[in-house]
LUMVO-991100 format. One record per residue (C-alpha): x, y, z negated; residue in one letter. Coordinates in pm, whole numbers, padded with zeros to 5 digits. Each point is the difference from the previous one (the first is absolute). Example, Ala and Ser with C-alpha at 12.3 -4.5 7.8 and 13.67 -1.06 7.14 Angstrom:
LUMVO-991100
       px       py       pz   type
    01230   -00450   -00780      A
    00137    00344    00066      S
//
This chain:
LUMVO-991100
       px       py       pz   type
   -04063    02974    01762      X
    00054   -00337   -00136      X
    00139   -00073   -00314      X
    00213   -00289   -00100      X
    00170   -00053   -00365      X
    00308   -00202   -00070      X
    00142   -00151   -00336      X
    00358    00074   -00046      X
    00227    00018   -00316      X
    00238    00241   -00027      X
    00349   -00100   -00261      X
    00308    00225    00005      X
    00055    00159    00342      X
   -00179   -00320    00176      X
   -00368   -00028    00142      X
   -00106   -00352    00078      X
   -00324   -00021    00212      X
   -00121   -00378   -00036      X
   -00281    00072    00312      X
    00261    00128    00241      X
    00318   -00222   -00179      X
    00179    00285   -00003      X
    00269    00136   -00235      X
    00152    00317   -00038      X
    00249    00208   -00131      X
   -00059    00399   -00026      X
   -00231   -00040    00316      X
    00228   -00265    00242      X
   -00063   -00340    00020      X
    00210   -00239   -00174      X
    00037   -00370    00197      X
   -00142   -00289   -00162      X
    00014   -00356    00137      X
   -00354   -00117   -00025      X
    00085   -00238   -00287      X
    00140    00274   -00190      X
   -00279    00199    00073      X
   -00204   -00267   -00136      X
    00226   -00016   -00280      X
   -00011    00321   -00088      X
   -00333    00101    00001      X
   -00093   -00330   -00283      X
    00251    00161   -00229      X
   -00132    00338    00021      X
   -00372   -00130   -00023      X
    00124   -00188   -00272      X
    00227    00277   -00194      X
    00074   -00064   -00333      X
   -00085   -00390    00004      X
    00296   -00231    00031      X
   -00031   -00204    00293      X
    00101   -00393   -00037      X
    00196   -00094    00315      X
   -00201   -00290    00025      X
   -00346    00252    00052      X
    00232    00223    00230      X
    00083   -00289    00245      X
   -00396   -00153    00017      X
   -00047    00357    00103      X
    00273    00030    00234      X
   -00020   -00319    00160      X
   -00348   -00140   -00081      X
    00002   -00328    00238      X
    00370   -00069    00042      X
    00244   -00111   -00262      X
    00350    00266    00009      X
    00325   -00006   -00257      X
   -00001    00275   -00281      X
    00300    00128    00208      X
   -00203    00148    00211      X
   -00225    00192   -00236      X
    00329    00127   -00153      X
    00109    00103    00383      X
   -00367    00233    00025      X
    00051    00125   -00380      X
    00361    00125    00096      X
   -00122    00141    00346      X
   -00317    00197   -00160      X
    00266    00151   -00261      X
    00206    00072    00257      X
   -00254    00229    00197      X
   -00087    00158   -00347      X
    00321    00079   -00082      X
   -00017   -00185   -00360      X
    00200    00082   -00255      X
    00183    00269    00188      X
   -00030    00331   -00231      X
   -00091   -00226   -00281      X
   -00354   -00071    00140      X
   -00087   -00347   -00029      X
   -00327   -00101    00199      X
    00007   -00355   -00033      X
    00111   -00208   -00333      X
    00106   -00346    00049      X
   -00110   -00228   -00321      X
    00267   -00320    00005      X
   -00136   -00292    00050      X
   -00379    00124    00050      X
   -00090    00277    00276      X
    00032    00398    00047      X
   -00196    00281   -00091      X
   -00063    00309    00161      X
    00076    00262   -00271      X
   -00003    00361    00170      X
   -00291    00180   -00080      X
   -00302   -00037    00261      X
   -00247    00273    00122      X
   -00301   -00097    00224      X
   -00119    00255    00196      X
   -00171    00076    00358      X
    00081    00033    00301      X
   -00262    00257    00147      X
   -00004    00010    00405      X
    00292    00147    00188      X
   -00181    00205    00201      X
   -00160    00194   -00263      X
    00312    00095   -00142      X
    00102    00106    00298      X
   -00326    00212    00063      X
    00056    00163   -00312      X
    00388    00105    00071      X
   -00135    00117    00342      X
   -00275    00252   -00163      X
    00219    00121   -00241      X
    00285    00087    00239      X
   -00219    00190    00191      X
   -00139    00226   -00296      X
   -00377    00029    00160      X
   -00137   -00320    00043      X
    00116   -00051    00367      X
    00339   -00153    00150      X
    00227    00123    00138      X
   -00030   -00004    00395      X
    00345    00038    00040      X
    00048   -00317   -00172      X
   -00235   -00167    00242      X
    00101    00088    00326      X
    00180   -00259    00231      X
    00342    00076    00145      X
   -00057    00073    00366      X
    00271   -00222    00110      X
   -00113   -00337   -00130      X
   -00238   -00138    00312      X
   -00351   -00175    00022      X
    00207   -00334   -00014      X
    00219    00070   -00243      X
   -00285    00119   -00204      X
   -00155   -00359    00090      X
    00284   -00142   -00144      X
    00023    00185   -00298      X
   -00349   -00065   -00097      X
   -00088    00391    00024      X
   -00216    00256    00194      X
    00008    00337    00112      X
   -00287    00082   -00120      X
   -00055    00142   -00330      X
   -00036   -00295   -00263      X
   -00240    00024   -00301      X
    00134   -00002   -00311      X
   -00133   -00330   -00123      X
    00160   -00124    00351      X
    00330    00155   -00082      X
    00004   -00126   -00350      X
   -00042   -00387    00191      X
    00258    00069    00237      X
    00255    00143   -00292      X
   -00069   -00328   -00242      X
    00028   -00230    00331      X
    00315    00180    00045      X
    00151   -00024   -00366      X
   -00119   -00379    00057      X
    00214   -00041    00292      X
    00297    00214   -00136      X
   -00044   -00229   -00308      X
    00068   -00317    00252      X
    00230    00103    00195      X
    00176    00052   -00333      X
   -00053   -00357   -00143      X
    00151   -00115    00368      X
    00288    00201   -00040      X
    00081   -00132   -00370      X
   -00106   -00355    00121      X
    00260    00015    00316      X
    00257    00157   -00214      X
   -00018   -00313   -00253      X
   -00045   -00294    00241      X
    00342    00155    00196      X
    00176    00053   -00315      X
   -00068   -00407   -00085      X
    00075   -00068    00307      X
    00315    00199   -00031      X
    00079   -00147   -00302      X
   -00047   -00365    00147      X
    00277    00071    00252      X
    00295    00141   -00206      X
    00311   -00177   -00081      X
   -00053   -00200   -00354      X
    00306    00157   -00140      X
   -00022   -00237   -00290      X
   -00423    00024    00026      X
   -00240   -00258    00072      X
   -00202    00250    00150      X
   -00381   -00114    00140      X
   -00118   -00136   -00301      X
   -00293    00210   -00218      X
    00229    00200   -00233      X
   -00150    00361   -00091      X
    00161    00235   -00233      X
   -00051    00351   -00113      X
    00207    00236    00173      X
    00205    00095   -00337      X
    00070   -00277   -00230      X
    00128    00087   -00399      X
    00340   -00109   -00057      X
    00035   -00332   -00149      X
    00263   -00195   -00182      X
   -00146   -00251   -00163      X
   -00346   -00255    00054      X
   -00103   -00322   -00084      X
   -00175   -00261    00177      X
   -00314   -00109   -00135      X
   -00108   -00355    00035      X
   -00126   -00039    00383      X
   -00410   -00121   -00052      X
   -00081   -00351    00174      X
   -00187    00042    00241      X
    00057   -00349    00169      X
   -00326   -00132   -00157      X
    00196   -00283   -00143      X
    00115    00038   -00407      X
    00239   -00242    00041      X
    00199    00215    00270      X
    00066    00196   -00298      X
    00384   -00100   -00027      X
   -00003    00111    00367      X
   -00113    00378   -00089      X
    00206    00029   -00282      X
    00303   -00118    00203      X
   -00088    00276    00239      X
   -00002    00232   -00260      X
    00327   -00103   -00164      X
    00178    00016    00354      X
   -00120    00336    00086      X
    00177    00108   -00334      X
    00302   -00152    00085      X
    00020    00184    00324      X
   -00104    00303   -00171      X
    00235   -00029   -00200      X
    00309   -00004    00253      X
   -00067    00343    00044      X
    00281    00213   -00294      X
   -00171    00320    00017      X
   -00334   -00137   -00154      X
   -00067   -00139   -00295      X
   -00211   -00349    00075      X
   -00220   -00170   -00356      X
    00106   -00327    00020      X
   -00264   -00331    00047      X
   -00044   -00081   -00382      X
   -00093    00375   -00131      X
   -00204    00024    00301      X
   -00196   -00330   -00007      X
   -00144    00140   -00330      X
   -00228    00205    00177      X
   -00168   -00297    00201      X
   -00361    00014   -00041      X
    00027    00338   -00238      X
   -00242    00277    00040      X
    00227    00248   -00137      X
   -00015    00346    00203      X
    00313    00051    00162      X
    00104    00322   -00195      X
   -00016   -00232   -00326      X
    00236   -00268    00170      X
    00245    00241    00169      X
    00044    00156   -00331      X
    00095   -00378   -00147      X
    00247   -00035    00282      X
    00138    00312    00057      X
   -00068    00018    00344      X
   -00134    00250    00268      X
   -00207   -00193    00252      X
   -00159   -00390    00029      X
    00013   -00193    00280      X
   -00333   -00205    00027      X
   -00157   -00200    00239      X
   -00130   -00379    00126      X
    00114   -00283    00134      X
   -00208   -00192    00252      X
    00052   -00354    00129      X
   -00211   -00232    00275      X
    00228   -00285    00118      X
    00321    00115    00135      X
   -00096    00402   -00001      X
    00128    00205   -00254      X
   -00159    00337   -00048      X
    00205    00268   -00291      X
   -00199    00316   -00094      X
    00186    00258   -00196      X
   -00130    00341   -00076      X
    00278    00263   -00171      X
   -00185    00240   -00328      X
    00149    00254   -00178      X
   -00056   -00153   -00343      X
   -00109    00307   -00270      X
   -00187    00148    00252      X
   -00126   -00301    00161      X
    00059    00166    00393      X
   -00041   -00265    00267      X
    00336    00082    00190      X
    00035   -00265    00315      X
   -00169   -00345    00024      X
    00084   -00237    00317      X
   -00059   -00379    00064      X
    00219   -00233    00147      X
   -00080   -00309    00217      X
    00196   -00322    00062      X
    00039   -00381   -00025      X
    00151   -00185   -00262      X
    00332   -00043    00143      X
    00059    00393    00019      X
   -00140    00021   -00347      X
    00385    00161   -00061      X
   -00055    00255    00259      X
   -00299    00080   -00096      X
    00139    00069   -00353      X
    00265    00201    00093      X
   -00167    00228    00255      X
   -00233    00138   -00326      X
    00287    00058   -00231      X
    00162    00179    00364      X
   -00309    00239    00040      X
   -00024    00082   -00414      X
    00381    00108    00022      X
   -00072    00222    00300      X
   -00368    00127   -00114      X
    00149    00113   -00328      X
    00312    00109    00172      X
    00237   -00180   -00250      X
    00380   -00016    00091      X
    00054   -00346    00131      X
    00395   -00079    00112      X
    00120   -00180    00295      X
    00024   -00345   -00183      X
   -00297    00043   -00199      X
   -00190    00051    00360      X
    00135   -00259    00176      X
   -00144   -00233   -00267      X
   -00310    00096    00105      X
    00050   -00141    00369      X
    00189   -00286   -00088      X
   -00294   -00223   -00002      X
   -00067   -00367    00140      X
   -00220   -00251    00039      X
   -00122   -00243   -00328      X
   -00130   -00272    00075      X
   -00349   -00005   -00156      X
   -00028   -00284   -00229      X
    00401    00122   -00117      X
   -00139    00337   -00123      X
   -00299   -00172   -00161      X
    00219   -00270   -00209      X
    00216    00328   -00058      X
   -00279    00212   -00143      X
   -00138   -00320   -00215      X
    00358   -00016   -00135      X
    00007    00356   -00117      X
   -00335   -00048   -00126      X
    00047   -00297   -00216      X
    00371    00127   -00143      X
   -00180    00275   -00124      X
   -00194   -00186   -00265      X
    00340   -00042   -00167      X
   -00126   -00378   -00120      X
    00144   -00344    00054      X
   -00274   -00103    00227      X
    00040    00298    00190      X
    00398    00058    00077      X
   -00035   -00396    00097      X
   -00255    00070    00224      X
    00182    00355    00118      X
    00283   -00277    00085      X
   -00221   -00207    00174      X
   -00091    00289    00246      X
    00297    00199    00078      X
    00153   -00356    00109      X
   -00297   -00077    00242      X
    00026    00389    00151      X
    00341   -00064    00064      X
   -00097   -00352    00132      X
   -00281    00177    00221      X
    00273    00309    00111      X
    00352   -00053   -00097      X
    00101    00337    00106      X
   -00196    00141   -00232      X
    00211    00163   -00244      X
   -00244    00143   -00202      X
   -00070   -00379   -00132      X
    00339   -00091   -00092      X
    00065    00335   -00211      X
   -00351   -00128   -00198      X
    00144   -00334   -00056      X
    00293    00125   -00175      X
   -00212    00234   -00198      X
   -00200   -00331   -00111      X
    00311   -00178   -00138      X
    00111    00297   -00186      X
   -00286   -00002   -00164      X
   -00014   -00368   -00074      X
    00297    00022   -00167      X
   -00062    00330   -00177      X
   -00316   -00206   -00090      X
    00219   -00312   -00126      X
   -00221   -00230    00243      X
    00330   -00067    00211      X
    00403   -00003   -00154      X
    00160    00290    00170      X
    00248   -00277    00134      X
   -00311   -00126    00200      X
   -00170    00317    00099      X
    00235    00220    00076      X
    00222   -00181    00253      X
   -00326    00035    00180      X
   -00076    00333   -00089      X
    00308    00076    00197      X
   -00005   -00140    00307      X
   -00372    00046    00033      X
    00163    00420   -00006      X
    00261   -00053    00239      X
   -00214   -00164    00244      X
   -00253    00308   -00054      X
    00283    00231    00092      X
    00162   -00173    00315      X
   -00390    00042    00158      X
    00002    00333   -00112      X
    00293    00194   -00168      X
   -00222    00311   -00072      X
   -00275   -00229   -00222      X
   -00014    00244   -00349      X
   -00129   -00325   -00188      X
    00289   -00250    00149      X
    00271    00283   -00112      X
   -00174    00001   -00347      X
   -00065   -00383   -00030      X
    00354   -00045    00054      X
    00062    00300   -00227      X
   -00126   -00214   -00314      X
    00138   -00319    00070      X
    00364    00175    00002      X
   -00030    00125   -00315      X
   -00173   -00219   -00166      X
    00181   -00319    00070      X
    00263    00041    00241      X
    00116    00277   -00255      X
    00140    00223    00303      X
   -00095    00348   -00142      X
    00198    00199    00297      X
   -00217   -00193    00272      X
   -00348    00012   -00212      X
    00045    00392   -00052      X
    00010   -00018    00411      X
   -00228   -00201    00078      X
   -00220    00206   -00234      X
    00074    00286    00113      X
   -00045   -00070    00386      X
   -00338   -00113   -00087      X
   -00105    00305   -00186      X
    00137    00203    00320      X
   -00221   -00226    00219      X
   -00290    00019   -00226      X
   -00025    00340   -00255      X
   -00322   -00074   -00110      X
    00108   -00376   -00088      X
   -00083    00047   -00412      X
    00108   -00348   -00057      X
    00352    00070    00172      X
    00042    00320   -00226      X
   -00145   -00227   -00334      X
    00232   -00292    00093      X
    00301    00148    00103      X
   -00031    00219   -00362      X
   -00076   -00304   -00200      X
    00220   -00274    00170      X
    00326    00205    00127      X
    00025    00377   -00211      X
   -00150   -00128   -00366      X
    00224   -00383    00020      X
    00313    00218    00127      X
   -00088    00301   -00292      X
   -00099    00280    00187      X
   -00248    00082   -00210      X
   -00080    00357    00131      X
   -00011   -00061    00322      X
   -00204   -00369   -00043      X
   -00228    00242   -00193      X
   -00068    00261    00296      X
   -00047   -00273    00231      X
   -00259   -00180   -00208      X
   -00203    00337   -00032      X
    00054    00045    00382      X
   -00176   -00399    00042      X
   -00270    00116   -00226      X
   -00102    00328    00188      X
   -00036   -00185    00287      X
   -00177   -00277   -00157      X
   -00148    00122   -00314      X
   -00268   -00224   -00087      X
    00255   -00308    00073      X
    00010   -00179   -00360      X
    00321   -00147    00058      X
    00200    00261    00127      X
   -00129    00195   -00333      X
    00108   -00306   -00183      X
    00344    00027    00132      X
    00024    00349   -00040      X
   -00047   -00048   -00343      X
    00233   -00265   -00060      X
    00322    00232    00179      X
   -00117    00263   -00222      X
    00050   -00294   -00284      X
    00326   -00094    00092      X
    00102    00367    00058      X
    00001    00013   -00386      X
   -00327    00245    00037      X
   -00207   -00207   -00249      X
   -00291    00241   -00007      X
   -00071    00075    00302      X
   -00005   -00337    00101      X
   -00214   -00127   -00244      X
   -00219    00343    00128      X
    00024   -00178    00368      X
   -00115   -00313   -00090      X
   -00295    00100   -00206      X
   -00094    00145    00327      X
    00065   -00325    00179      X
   -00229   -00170   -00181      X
   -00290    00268    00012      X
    00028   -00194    00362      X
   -00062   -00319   -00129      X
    00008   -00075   -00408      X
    00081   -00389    00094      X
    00311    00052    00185      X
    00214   -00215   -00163      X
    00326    00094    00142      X
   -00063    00367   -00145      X
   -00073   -00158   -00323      X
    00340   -00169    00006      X
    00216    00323    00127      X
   -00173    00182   -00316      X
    00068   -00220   -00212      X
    00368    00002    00089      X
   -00007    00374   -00033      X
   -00143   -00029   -00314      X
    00314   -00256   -00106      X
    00206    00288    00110      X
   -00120    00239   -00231      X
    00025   -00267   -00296      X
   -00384   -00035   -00025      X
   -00030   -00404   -00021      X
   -00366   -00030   -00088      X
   -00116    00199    00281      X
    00221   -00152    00249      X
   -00142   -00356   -00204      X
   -00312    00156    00112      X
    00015    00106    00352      X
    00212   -00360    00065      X
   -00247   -00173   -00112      X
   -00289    00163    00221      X
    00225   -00041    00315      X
   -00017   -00387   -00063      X
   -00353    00036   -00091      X
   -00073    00138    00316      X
    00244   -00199    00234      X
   -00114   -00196    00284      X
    00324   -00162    00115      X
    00321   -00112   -00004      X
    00147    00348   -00157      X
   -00159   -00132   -00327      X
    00339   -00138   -00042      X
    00164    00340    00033      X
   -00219    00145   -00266      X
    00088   -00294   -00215      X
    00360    00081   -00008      X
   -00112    00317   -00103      X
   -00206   -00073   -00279      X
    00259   -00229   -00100      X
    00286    00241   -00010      X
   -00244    00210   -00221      X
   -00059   -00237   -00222      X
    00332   -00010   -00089      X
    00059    00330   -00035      X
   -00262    00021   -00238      X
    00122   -00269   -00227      X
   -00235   -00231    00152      X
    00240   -00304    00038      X
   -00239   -00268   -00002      X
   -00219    00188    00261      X
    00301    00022    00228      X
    00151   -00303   -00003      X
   -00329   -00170    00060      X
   -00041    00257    00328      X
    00348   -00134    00079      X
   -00083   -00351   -00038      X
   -00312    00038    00211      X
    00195    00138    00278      X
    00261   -00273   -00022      X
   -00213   -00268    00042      X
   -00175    00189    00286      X
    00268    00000    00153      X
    00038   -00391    00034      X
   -00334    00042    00241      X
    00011    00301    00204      X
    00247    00289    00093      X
    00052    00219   -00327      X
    00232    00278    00034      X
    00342   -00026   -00171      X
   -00035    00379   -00059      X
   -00316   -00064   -00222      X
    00175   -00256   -00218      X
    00276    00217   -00032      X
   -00197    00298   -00124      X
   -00093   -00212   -00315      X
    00340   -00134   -00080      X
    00117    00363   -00012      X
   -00287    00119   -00227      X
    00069   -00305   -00195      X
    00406    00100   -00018      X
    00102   -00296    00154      X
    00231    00187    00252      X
    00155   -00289    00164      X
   -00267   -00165    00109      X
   -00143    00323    00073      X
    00324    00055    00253      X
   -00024   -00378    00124      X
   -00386    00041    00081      X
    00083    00345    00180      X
    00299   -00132    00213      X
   -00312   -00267    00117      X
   -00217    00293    00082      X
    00296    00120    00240      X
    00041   -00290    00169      X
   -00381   -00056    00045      X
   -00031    00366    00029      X
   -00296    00019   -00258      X
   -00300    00272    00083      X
    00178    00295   -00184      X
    00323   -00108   -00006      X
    00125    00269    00197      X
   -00097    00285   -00293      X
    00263   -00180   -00196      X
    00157    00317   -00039      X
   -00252    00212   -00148      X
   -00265   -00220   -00181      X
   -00016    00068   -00373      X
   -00076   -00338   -00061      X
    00427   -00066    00076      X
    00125    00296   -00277      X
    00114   -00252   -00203      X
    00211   -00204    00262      X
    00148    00350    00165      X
    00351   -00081   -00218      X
    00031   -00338    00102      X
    00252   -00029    00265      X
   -00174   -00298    00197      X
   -00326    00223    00010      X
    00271    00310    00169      X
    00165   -00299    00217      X
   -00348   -00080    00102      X
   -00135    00384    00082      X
    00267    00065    00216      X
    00019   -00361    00177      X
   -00356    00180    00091      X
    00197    00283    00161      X
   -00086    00240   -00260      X
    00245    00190   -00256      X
   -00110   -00125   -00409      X
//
């Protein structure tokens, strides 16, 4: 009788036999594509040793070049047929950012020939050495052709004969198996291809786990670029930021906005140390790919602590449907995770059109270059939101971004508010008559209504139809705290909703900033100067935070540290806002007994002023620290009518106490619709 040996390793209930690619489960066969098969057996042979993905693709696909999409598509199938993580057994480890590892423990072992084994079950159920006849004998029914068929004889059959005929037999039971399984998953596709979308792009490569955990809260992690171009950069990151935003429509789940999430680009943190940072239960990772006019977006869904690979899809399309395209992944995350999604928040996810191309690229160089927060870069930011809406003047998108860039040239004294926010305005409106349901356009318009049209009723409205379109918007929460509750003294309320902005945006250093300041003028000195410290853990040279200190620190009656923190924020000031800090220092000064020091701050600004656009709000703050109150009252009634950069906290800023009596300063708070 002829022997023959196979290797096989045996982990958990599974057997994997690399000779006969064959894997099973308590004795049936378990069915493997050949790639996962392939797959498979280099992580077992390779237990214990991470696996790059790099090294796992050569191996995969050794002459053709494929997308790390589909190596994540084979790792999620082969857990799949393992049943990983299910009763806490993990077979497969995925290592962010590098490869997997195979982490069950192994045992080689031997296959010895089927029909010995058989043989020996034989002679021991017959208890002398000899089988059973009985067990031998051919029904008298079956014919000489059916026995043909069959493969069988009447005559008696050896036992090294019958052991053949039994393994050929297991072997064909074994196929017949795999055929079955195979039919059964090529129908059910074929099934799926077929039914009614219901809201589902269905057809495209999306595989989940049949039981996902319940989540309530992710962030996405920069998308890699995978274009092969650096300088698409701005384009990824724009992809990233807009599948935020539509993230973020959704109420029920709690969406980390762009700037805590863009601190993560290019970390190697593990994802358990990052989801601790944010507070959050799963990431949403992936790529973006881009060869002319084809877009390609690959997103894969982890659990974060335990770093489970949940779902993973990829989605195909040209430039033009780049919106679509963005919309159906946020679409498929709501229903993988089974979040509650309402009828308005879904039917922003089909409300898509065409972009013209070159629109959404000027549109995404906007974004990127109002981000840098510099002069250079919110004139540039200008430059491209005007040639996206040149490009594609149904864009709204573009016209909400150029309001948001002369805000903040004006809250960055490069423009007078009578120049920028005119603009501002109708830059908002136009937003909104393209598209009424535009979270940004609503929020845009928001600021400028409180800020310098001075219409609290509409601003609270606008910000609050925003914040309905858009939960997750962190800026809408931070703003409409800071520049409608804290100016119109709801203190505990501006307070909640500046805690709210920084839970969904926690690594945001200006939203921290501003938290700290409504905690300032709440009267809750401590904790604010608590905050701020914290701010500037973020970034020591902030200068802004330096400044909003250093007013605390007036507050409490501390002069030389406020001399001290003032004095760093126009160290470290890069702009126009130098003036602002000034003012400060100025006011200090005097406050301090510095006279000299304050009127000379006072005369610098003055004589600024002859040049460029000085704020009358600034020269005003010095007058009153000097005790010159009427000049201190004729500078602020300027500041109204220019409707300086903080005008509109006229009612609460500590730097006014001394003017609160004065009944031109009480005429003047409630010509700005406010009670003294």
């Amino acid at each position: 009788m002829s022997q023959q040996t196979n290797h096989a390793y045996e982990f958990g209930p599974f057997q994997l036999v690399p000779e006969e690619r064959l894997l099973r489960c308590n004795g049936g066969a378990v069915a493997l594509s050949p790639k996962d098969m392939d797959l498979l057996l280099v992580l077992v042979e390779s237990r214990g040793r991470l696996l790059q993905k790099d090294e796992l693709m050569k191996h995969l696909w050794p002459e053709s070049f494929v997308e790390e999409a589909n190596l994540s598509h084979h790792v999620f199938m082969v857990r799949k047929a393992l049943n990983d993580h299910e009763d806490g057994v993990i077979y497969i480890e995925t290592v962010p950012k590098h490869g997997y590892r195979f982490v069950v423990p192994v045992r080689q072992v031997r296959e010895e020939e089927e029909a010995a084994t058989i043989a020996r079950r034989q002679s021991s159920s017959s208890g002398d050495g000899h089988a059973d006849e009985n067990l031998l004998q051919i029904p008298d029914r079956l014919t000489s052709d059916s026995e043909r068929k069959l493969g069988i004889s009447s005559k008696p059959a050896s036992q090294e004969t019958l052991a053949n005929q039994e393994s050929l037999a297991r072997r064909h039971w074994l196929t017949g198996v795999f055929a079955v399984l195979l039919l059964a998953v090529l129908l059910a596709a074929l099934a799926m291809t077929f039914i009614p979308s219901q809201g589902r792009w269905w057809g495209s490569r999306k595989q989940t786990p049949t039981t996902l955990p319940t989540i309530q809260s992710l962030a996405v992690l920069p998308l890699a670029n995978l274009t092969g171009n650096p300088e698409q950069e701005y384009f990824v990151d724009g992809m990233t930021e807009a599948l935020i935003s539509q993230l973020g429509k959704i109420g029920a789940l709690r969406v980390i906005s762009r700037t805590s999430a863009m601190h993560y680009k290019g970390s190697r943190k593990r994802l358990p140390k990052i989801a601790k940072e944010l507070d959050i239960q799963a990431v949403l990772e992936g790529s973006v790919q881009r060869s002319g006019n084809q877009v390609r977006i690959t997103v894969q869904l982890i659990e974060a602590m335990s770093e489970r690979h949940l779902w993973s899809d990829s989605y195909d399309g040209e430039m033009d449907k780049v919106l679509t395209l963005q919309s159906k992944v946020a679409a498929d995350v709501a229903e993988e995770i089974m979040i509650a999604v309402t009828r308005e928040q879904r039917s922003r996810f089909t409300e898509t059109r065409s972009v013209d191309p070159e629109a959404y690229e000027a549109f995404l160089l906007g974004h990127h270059h109002m981000g840098k927060r510099t002069s250079e870069g919110l004139g540039n930011a200008l430059k491209f939101f005007q040639r996206a809406i040149e490009k594609d003047p149904n864009y709204a998108p573009a016209y909400a971004g150029l309001a948001d860039v002369y805000d903040l040239m004006c809250g960055y004294l490069l423009l007078a508010p009578r120049e920028a926010y005119p603009k501002a305005r109708a830059a908002a409106i136009a937003a909104l008559k393209i598209d009424n349901k535009l979270a940004e356009a609503h929020i845009a318009l928001a600021k400028i209504k409180a800020r310098y049209d001075l219409d609290w009723e509409e601003a609270r409205k606008e910000f609050l139809r925003g914040i309905e379109l858009n939960p997750n918007h962190a800026q809408g929460h931070d703003w409409y705290s800071n520049f409608y509750l804290t100016p119109t003294g709801q203190y505990d309320k501006a307070i909640a909703e500046s805690e709210h902005a920084r839970r969904l945006d926690p690594l945001s250093i200006n939203i921290n900033l501003n938290l700290g300041t409504s905690l300032w003028l709440a009267g809750k000195h401590d904790q604010a100067i608590e905050q701020l410290h914290k701010t500037l853990e973020i970034d020591p040279n902030f200068s802004l935070a330096h400044s909003i200190l250093g007013n605390v620190y007036v507050s409490r009656g501390l002069f030389e540290a406020a001399t001290e923190e003032l004095e760093k924020a126009v160290k470290y000031s890069k702009g126009e806002l130098v003036m602002a800090y000034l003012a400060h220092l100025g006011q200090v000064y005097a406050a301090s007994g510095r006279q000299r020091e304050a009127r000379k701050v006072l005369g610098n600004l003055l004589q600024l002023s002859r040049k460029q656009y000085v704020p009358a709000e600034s020269i005003a703050e010095v007058y009153a620290g000097l005790g010159d109150k009427a000049r201190a009252l004729e500078w602020l009634e300027q500041a109204y009518e220019e409707r300086s950069r903080t005008f509109f906290y006229l009612k609460v800023f500590p730097q006014w106490d001394s003017l609160r009596e004065e009944p031109k300063f009480q005429h003047l708070v409630r010509r700005m619709g406010l009670n003294p």
